[in-house]
Backbone as CSV, one residue per row, in Angstrom:
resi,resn,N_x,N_y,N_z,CA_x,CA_y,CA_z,C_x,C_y,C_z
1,UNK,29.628,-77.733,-47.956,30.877,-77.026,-48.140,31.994,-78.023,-48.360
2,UNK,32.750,-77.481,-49.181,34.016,-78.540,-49.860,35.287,-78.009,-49.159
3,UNK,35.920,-78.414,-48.630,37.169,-77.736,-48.047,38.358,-78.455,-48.235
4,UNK,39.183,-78.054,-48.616,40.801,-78.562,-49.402,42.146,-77.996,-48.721
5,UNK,43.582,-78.956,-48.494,44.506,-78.187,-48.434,44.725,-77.514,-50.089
6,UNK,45.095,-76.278,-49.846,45.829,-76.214,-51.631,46.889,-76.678,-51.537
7,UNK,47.075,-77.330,-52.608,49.153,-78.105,-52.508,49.640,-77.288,-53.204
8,UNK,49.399,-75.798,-53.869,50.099,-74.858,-54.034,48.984,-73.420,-54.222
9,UNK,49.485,-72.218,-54.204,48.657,-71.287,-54.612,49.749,-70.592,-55.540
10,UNK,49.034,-70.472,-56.475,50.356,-69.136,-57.556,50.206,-68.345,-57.080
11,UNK,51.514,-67.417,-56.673,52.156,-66.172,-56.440,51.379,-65.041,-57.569
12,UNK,51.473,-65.415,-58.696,50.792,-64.448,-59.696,49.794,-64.040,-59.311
13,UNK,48.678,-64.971,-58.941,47.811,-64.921,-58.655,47.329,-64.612,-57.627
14,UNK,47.712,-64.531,-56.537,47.741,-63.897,-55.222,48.195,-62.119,-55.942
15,UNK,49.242,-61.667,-56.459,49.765,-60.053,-56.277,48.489,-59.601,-57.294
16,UNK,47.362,-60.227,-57.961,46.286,-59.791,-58.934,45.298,-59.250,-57.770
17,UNK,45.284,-59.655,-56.082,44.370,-59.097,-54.894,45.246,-57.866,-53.972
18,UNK,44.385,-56.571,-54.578,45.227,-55.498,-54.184,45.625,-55.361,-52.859
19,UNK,45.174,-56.048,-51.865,45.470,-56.462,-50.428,46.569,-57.268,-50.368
20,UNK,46.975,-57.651,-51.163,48.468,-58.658,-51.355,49.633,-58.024,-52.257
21,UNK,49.034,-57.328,-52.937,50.269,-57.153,-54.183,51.420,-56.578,-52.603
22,UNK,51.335,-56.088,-51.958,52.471,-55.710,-51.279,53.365,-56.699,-50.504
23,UNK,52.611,-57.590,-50.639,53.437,-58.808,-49.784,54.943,-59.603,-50.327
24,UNK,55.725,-59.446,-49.716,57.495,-59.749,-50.134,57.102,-61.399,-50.845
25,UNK,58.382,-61.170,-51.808,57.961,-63.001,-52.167,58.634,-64.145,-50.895
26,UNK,59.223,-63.430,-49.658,58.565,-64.712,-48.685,57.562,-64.996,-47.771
27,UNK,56.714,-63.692,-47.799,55.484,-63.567,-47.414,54.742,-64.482,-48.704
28,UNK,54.606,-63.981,-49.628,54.306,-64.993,-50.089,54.261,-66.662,-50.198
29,UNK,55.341,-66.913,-50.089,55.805,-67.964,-49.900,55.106,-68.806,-48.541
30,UNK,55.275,-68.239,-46.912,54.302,-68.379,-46.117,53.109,-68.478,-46.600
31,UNK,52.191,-67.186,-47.391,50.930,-67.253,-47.209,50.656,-68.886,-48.156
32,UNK,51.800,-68.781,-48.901,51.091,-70.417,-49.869,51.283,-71.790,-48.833
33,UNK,51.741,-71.419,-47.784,51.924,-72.636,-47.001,50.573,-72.652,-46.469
34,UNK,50.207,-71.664,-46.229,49.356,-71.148,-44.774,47.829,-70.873,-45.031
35,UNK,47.406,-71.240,-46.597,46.121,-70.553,-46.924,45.276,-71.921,-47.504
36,UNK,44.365,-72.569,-47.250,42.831,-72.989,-47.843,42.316,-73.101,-48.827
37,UNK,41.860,-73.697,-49.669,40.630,-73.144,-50.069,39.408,-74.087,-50.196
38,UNK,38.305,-73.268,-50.285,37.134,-73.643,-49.641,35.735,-73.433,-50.568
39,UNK,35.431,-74.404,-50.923,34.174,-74.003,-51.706,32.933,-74.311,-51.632
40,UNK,32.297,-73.315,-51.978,30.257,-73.457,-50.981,29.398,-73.273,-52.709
41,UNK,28.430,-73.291,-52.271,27.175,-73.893,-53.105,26.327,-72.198,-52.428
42,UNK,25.830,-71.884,-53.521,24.787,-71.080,-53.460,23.579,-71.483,-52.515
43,UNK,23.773,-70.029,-51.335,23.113,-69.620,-50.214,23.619,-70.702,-48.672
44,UNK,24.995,-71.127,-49.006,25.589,-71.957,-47.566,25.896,-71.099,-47.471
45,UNK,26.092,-71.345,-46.083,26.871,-70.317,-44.737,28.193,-70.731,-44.727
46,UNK,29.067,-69.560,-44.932,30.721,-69.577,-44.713,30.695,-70.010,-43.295
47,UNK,30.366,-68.739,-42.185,30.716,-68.595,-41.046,29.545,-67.940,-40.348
48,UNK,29.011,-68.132,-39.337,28.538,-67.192,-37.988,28.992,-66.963,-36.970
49,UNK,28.210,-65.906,-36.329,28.963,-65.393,-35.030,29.172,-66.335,-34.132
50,UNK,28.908,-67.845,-33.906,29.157,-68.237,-33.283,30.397,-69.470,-33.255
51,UNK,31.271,-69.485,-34.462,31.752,-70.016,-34.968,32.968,-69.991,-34.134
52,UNK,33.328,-70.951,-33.805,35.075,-70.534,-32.839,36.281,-70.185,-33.997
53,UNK,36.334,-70.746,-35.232,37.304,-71.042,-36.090,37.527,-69.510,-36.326
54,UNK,38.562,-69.129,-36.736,39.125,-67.303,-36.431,39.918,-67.535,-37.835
55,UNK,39.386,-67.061,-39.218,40.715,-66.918,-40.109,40.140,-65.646,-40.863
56,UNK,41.496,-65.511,-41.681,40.802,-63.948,-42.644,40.552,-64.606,-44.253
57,UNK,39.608,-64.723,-44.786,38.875,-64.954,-46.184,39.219,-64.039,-47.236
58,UNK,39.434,-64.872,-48.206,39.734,-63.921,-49.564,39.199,-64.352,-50.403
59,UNK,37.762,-63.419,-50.990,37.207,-64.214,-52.187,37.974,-64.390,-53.390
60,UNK,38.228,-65.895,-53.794,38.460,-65.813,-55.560,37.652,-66.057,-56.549
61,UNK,36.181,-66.487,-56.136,35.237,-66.333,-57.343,34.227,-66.510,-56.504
62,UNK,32.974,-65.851,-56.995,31.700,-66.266,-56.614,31.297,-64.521,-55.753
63,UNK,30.330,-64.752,-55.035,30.120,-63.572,-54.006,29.459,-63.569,-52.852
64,UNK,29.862,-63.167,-51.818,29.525,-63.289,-50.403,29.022,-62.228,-49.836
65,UNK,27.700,-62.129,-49.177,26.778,-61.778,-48.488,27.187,-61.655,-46.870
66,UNK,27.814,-60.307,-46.359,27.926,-60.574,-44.803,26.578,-59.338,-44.240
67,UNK,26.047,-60.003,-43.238,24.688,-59.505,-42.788,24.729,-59.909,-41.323
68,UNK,23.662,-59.062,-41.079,23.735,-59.324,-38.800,22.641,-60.055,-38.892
69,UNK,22.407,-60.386,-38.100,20.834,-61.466,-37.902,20.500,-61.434,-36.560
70,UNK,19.034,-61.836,-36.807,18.554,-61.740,-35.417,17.695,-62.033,-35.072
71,UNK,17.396,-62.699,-33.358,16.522,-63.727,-33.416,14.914,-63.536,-33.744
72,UNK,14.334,-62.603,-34.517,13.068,-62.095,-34.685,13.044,-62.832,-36.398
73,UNK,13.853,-62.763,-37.202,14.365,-63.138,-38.357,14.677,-62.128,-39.238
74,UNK,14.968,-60.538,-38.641,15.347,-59.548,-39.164,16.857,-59.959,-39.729
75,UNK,17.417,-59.544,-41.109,18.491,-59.453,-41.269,19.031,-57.953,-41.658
76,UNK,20.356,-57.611,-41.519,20.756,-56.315,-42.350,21.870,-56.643,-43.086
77,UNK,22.419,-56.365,-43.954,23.330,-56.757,-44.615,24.223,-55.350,-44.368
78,UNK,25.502,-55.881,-44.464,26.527,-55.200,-44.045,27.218,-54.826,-45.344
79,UNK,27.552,-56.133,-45.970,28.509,-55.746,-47.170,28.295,-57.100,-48.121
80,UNK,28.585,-56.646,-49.629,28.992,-57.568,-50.451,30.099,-58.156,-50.917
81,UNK,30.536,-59.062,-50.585,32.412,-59.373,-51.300,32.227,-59.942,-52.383
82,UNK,33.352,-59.119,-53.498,33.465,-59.670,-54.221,34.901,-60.379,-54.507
83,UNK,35.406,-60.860,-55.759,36.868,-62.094,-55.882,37.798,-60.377,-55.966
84,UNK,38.535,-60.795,-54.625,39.464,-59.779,-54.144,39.278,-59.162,-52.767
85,UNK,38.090,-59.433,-52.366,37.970,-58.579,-51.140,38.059,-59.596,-50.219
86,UNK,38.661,-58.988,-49.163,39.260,-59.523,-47.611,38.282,-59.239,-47.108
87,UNK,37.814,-60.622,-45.506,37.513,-60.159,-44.624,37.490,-61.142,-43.265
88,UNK,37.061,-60.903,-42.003,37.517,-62.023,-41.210,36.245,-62.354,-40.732
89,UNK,36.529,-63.905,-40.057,35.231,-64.492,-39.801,35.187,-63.977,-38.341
90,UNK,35.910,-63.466,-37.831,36.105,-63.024,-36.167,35.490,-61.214,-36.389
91,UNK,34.210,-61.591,-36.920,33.581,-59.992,-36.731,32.065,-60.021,-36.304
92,UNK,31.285,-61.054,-35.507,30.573,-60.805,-34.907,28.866,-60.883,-36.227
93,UNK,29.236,-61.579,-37.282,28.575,-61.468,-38.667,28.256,-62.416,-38.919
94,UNK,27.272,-62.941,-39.871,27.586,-64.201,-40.169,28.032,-64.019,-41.979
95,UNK,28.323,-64.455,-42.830,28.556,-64.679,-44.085,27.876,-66.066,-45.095
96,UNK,27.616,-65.505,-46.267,26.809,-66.453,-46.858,27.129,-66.255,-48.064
97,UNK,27.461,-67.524,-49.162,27.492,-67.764,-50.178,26.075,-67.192,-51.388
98,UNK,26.458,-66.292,-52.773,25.128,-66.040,-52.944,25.444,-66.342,-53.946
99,UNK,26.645,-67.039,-54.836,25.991,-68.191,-55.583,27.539,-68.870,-55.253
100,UNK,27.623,-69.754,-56.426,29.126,-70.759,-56.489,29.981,-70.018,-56.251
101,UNK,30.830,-70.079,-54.863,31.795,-69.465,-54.574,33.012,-69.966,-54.079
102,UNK,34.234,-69.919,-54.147,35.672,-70.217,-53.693,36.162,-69.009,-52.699
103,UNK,36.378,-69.568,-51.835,37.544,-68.578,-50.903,38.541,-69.259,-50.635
104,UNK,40.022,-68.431,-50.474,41.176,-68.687,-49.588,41.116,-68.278,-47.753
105,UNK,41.274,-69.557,-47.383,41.227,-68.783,-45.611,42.941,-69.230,-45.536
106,UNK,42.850,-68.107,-44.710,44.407,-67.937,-44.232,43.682,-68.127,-42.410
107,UNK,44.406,-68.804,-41.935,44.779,-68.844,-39.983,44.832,-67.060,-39.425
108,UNK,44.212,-66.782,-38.501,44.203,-65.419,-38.250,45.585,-65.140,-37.503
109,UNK,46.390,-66.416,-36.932,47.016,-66.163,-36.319,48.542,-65.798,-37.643
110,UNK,48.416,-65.936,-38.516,49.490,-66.410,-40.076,49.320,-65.664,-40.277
111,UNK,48.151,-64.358,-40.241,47.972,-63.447,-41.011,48.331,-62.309,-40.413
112,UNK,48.020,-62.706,-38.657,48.724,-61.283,-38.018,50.270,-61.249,-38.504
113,UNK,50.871,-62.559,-38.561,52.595,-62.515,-38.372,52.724,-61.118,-39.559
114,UNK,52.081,-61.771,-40.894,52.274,-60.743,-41.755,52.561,-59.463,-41.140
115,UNK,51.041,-58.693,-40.872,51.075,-57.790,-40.438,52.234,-56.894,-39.611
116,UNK,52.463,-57.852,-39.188,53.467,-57.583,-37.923,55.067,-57.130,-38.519
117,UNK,55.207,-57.910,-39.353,56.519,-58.210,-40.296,56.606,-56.951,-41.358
118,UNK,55.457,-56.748,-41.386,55.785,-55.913,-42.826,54.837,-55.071,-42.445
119,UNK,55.560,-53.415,-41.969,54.189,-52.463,-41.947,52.530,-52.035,-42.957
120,UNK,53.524,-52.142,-44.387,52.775,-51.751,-45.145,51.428,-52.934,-45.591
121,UNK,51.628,-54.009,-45.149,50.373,-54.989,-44.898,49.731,-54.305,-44.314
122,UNK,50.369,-54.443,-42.685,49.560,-53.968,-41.847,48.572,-52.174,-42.067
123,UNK,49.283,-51.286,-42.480,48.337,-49.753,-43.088,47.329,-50.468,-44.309
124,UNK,47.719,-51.573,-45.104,46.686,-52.150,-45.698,45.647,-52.632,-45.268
125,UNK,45.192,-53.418,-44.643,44.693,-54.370,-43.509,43.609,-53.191,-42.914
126,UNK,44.145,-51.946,-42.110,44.004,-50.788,-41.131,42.938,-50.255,-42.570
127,UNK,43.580,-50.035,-43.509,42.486,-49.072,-44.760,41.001,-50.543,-44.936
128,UNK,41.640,-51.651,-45.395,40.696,-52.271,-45.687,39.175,-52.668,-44.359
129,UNK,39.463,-52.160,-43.033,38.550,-52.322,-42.150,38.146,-51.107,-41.760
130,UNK,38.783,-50.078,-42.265,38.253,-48.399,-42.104,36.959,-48.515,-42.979
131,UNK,37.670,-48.998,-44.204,36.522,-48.926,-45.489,35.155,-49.839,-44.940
132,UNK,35.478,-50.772,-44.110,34.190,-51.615,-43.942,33.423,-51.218,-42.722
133,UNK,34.069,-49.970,-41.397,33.745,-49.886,-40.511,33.224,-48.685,-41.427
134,UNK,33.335,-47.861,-42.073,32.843,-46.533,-43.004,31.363,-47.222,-43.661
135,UNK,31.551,-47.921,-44.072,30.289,-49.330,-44.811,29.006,-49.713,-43.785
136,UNK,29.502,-49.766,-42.627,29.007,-50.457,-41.919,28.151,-49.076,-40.912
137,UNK,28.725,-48.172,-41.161,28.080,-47.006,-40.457,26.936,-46.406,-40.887
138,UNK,27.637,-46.182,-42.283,26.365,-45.846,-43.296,25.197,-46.717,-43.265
139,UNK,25.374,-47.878,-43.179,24.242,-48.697,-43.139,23.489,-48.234,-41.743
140,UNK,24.171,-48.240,-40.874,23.348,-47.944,-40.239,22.513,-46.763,-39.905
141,UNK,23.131,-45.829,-40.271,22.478,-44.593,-40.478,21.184,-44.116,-41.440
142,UNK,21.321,-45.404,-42.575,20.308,-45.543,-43.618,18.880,-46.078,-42.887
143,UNK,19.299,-47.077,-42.023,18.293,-47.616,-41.029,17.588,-47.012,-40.462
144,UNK,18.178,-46.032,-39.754,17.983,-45.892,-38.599,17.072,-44.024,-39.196
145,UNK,18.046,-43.055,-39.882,17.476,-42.117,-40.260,16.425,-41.690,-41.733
146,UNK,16.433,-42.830,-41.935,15.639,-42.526,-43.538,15.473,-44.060,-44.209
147,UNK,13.814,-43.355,-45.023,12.599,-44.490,-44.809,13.383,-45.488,-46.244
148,UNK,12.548,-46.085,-46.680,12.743,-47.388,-47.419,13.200,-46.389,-48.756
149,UNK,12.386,-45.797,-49.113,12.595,-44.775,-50.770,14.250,-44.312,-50.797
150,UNK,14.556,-43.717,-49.325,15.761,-42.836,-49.735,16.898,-43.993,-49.546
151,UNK,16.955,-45.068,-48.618,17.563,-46.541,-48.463,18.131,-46.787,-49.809
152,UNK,16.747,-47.031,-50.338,16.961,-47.389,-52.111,17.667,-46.564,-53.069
153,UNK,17.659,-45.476,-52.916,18.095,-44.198,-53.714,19.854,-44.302,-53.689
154,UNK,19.710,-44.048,-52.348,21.488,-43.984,-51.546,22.038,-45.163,-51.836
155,UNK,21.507,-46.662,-52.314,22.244,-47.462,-52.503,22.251,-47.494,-53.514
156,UNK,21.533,-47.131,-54.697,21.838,-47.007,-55.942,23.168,-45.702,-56.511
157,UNK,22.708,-44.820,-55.817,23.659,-43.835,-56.041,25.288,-43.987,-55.993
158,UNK,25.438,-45.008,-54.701,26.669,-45.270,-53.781,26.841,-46.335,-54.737
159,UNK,26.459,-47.210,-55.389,26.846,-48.586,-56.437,27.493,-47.506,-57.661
160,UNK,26.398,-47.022,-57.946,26.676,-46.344,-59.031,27.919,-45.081,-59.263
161,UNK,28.716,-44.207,-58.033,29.979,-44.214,-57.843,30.487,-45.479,-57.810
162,UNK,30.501,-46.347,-57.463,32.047,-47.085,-56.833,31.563,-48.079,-58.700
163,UNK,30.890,-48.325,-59.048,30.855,-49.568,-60.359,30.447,-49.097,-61.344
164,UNK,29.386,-47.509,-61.960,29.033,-47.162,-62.611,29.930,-47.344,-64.098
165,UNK,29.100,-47.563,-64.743,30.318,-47.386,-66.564,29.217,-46.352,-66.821
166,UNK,29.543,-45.743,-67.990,28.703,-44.321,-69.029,28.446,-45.393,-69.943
167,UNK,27.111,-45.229,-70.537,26.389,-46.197,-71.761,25.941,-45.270,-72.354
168,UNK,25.169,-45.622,-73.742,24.604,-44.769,-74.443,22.777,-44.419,-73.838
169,UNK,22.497,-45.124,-72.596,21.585,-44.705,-72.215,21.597,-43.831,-70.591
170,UNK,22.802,-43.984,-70.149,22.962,-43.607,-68.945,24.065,-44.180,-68.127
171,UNK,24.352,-44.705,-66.680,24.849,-44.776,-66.381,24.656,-46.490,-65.756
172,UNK,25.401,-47.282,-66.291,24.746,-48.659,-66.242,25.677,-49.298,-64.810
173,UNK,25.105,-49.929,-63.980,25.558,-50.285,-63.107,25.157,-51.805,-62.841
174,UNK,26.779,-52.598,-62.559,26.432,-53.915,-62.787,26.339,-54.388,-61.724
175,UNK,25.339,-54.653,-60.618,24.961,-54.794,-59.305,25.833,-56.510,-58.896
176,UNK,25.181,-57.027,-59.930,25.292,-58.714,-60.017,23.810,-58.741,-58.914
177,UNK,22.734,-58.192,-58.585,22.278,-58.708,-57.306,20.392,-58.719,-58.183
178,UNK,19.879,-59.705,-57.288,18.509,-59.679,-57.805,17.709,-58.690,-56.706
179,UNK,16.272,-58.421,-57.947,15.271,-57.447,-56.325,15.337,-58.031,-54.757
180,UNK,15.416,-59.233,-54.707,15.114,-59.722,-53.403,16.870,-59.256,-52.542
181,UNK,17.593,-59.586,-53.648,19.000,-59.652,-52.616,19.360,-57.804,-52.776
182,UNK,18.817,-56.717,-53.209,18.769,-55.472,-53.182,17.947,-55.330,-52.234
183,UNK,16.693,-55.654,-51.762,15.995,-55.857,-50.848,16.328,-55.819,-49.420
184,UNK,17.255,-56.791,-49.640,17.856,-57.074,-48.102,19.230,-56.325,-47.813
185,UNK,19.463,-55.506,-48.642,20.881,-54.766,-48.650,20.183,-53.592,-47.783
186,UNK,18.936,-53.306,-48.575,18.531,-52.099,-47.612,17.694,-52.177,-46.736
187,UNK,17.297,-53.596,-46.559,16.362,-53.415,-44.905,15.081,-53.800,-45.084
188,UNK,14.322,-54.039,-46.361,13.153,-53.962,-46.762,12.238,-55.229,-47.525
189,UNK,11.522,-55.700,-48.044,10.785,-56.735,-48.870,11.096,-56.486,-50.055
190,UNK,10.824,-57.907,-50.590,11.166,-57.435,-51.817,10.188,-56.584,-52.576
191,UNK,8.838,-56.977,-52.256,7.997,-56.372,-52.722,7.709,-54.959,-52.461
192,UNK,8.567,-54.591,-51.821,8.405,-52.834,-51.201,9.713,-52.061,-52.314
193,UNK,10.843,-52.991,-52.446,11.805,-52.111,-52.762,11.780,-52.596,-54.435
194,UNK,10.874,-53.942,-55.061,10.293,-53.864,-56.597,8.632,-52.860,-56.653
195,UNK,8.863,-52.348,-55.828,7.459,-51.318,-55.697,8.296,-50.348,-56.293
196,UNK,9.338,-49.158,-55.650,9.930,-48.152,-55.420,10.593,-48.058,-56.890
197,UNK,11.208,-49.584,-57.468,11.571,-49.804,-58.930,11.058,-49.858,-60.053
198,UNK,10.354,-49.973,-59.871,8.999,-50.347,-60.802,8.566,-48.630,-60.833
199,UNK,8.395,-48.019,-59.739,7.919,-46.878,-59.890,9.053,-45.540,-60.625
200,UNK,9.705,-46.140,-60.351,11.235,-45.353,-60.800,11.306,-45.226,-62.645
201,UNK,11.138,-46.866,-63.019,11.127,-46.769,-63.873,10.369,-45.959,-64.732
202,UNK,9.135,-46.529,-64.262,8.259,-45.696,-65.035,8.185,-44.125,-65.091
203,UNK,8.675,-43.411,-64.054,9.286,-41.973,-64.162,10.650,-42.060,-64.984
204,UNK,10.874,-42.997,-65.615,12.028,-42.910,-66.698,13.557,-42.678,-66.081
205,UNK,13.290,-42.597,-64.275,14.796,-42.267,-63.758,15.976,-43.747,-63.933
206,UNK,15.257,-44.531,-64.349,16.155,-45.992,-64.401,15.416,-46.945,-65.315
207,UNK,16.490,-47.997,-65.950,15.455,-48.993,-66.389,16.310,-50.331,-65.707
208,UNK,15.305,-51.214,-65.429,15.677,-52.681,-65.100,16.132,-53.453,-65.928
209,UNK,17.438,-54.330,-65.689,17.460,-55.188,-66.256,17.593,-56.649,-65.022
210,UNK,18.023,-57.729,-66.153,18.777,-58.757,-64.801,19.792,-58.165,-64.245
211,UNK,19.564,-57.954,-63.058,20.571,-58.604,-62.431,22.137,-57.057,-62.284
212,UNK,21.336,-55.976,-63.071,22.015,-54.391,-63.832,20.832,-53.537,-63.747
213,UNK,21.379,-52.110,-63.545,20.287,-50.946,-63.893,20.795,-50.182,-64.389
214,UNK,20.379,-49.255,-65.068,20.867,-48.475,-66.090,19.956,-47.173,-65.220
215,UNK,21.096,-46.460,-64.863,20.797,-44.871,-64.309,20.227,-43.693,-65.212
216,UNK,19.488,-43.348,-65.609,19.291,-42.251,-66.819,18.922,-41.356,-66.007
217,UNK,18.568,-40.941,-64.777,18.568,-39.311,-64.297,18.513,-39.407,-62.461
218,UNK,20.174,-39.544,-62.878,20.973,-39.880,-61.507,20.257,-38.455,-60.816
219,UNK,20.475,-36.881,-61.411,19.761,-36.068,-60.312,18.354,-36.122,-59.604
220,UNK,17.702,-36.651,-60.279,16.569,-37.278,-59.625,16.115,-38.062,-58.653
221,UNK,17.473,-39.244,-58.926,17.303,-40.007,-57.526,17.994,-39.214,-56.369
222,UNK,18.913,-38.273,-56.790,19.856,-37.799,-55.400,18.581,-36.670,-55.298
223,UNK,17.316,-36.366,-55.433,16.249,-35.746,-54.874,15.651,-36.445,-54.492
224,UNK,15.106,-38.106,-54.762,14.470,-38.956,-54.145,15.056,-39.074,-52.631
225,UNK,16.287,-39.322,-52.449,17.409,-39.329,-51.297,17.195,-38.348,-50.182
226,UNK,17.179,-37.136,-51.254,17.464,-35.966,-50.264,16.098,-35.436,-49.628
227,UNK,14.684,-35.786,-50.306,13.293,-34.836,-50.211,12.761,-35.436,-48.747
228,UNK,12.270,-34.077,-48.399,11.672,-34.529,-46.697,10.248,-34.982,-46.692
């Protein structure tokens, strides 16, 4: 891991992360005193739970992997960040680089002042950990109530709201993630959840590409999801 003061951050470039555009230009001004940046190598560790260092992360390129772990070598993955999304290393997680990535860390203590100063950070901040405690539920509920098939289904479905585009073959969804790292989003091998794909395809409900899938009979999978 490469770690740098920045001797400046552009303002422009900070109000382009919808978690910031609200910030006054002397909040701004602070956060450029007050922020990092930090760059890892595909599959380093940002942070773990055992880490004392407390700041809040803002991806600007690359993508980060936060997952629970545990001492059996089970992992679950919690969430994916991508360049824009906030999150803090003071959540009990660990985080991992999943390829060339840059973050800004801001001091947790710099970041409360914000908060504090300016409500509408703070109802920002409050939405952006609703959304991840909402994230983080579902996952577990995927775990815990339904087998590997419907895991797979529900996370395709749920990508495919929040990133889906319309193509001339369906509904193409740009994951950025390989079988193995889809794999571990939902709990499973890779070879169990390129089983379930492979089989999909060939019922014509999806086709594979790198790294993208192309949805062609989204009602199908929300019956894969739903069938007892």
């Amino acid at each position: 891991m490469v770690k740098s003061r920045l001797p400046e951050i552009n303002p422009d470039e900070l109000l382009k992360i919808p978690l910031l555009k609200v910030l006054s230009e002397q909040h701004s001004l602070t956060l450029n005193q007050s922020a990092h940046e930090r760059s890892f190598r595909k599959k380093e560790c940002i942070f773990t739970p055992e880490k004392q260092e407390d700041f809040i992360l803002i991806v600007v390129k690359g993508k980060v992997r936060i997952y629970l772990g545990y001492p059996d070598g089970k992992e679950f993955t919690i969430a994916f960040l991508e360049p824009g999304d906030v999150y803090s290393s003071h959540s009990g997680t660990f985080a991992e680089a999943m390829e060339e990535t840059i973050i800004w860390t801001i001091d947790i203590k710099a970041f409360r002042s914000f908060m504090l100063q300016d409500p509408v950070v703070l109802i920002s901040m409050i939405k952006v950990l609703g959304e991840s405690l909402a994230n983080t539920l579902g996952i577990i509920e995927n775990l815990v109530f339904r087998d590997v098939g419907k895991r797979l289904a529900s996370f395709l479905l749920q990508a495919a709201k929040e990133k889906g585009q319309t193509s001339e073959h369906g509904t193409l969804v740009n994951l950025g993630l390989t079988v193995e790292e889809i794999a571990l989003a939902v709990g499973t091998s890779r070879q169990t959840a390129s089983t379930f794909l492979n089989r999909w395809q060939k019922a014509e409900i999806l086709i594979l590409s790198r790294k993208s899938i192309i949805l062609r009979d989204i009602q199908s999978l929300q019956n894969c999801m739903e069938e007892n």
